[in-house]
N, C-alpha and C positions, 0 to 999 in steps of 0.2 A: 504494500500500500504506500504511494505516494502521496504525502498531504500536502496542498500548496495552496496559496491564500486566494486564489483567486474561483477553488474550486467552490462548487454550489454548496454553500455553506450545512444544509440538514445532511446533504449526503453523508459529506465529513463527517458530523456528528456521526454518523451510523456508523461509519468504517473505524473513527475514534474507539466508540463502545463496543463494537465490535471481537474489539483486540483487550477488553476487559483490563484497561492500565490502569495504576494504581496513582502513578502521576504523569501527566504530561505537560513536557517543558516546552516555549517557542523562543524563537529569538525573537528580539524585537529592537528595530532601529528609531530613529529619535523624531523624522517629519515624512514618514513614507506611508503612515495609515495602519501599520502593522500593530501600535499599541490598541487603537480604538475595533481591529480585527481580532487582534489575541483575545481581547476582553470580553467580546460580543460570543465566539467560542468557548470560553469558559464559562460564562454567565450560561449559557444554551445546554455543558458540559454537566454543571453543578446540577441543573436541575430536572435532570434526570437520573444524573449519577451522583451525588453529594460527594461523596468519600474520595471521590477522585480528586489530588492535589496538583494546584495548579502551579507552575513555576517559569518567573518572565527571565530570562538574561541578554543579554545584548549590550549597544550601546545605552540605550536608554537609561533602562534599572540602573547600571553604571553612574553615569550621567547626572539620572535625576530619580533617585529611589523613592522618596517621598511622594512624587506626581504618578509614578510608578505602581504604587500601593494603594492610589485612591479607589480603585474598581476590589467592591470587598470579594469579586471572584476570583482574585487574585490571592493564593494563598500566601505563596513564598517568590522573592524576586533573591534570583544571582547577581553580584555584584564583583566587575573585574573578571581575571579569570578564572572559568567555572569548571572547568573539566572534574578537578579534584574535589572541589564541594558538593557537586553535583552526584559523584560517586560514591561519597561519604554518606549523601541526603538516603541514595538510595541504599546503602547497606543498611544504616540505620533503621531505616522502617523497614525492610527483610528479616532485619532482626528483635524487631520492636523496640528499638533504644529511641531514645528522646534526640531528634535534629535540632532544637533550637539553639545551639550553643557551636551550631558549626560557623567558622569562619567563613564568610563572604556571601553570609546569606542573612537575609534578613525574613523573618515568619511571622504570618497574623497568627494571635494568639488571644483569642476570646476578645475583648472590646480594644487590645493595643496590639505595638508592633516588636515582635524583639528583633531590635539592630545592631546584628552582629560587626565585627569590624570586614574590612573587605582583604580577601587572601589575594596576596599579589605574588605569582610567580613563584608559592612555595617559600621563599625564603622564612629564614626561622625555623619552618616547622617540618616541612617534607626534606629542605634541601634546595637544590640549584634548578632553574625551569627544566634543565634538560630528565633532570632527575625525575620531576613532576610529571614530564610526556612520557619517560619510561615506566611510571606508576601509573600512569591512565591509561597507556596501551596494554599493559599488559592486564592489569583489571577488566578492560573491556573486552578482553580475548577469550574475561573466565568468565563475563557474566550477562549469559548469552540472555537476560531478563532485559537488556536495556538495546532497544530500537533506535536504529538513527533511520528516519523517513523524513524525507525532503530538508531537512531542520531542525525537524520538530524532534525530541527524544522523548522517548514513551519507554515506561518503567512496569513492569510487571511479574510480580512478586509471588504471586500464584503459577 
């Protein structure tokens, strides 16, 4: 399944649900339409599947996380680079451990936001970027639950 923003939006929905994810991530750039389409999808996603978590990364979320965060279909926004938070979001809830305490991500959480700091490039914590691509690549090679379609990365835990 390729998902792309320009496809008829209910269909998407059905192919989304389809594939029974537990999150689905888009990218999303800062004046090309792509925030107020991510939203419109998630908003349409929630309300048939609640439980599915939603998560923006891109330039945007980066950029402007706050304006970011105002669509409350929006569960968790990445910020900076995401490969590694994004991998963590997802072992975490595989394993039922609590994600709001990852680095470079920010999560609604009942009426507020927890605003984590932003992971830039691993330093400190994994090591050197190079270090950090060879920890994504190879995570992503064990964990055949996580989709790359068109952008979009869909997580699925079941």
């Amino acid at each position: 399944v390729e998902l792309v923003m320009g496809d008829d939006r209910e269909e998407l929905i059905e192919e989304i649900l389809a594939l029974k994810p537990d999150i689905i991530s888009m990218p999303v750039l800062v004046a090309t339409g792509e925030y107020e389409w991510a939203c419109a999808v998630s908003s349409a996603l929630k309300k048939r599947q609640s439980s599915i978590l939603t998560v923006l990364g891109g330039l945007k979320p980066t950029l402007f996380p706050e304006q970011s965060m105002e669509d409350t279909s929006i569960d968790i926004i990445c910020r900076g680079e995401g490969e590694i938070p994004f991998l963590e979001l997802c072992q975490n809830i595989k394993e039922g451990k609590s994600y709001e305490k990852i680095l470079g991500i920010w999560v609604r959480s009942h009426d507020s936001i927890v605003k984590n700091e932003k992971f830039i490039n691993g330093m400190g914590i994994h090591g050197s970027k190079e270090h950090c691509k060879d920890i994504a690549n190879s995570r992503y090679k064990k964990t055949p639950e996580v989709f790359n379609n068109g952008g979009f990365r869909i997580f699925k835990s079941r």
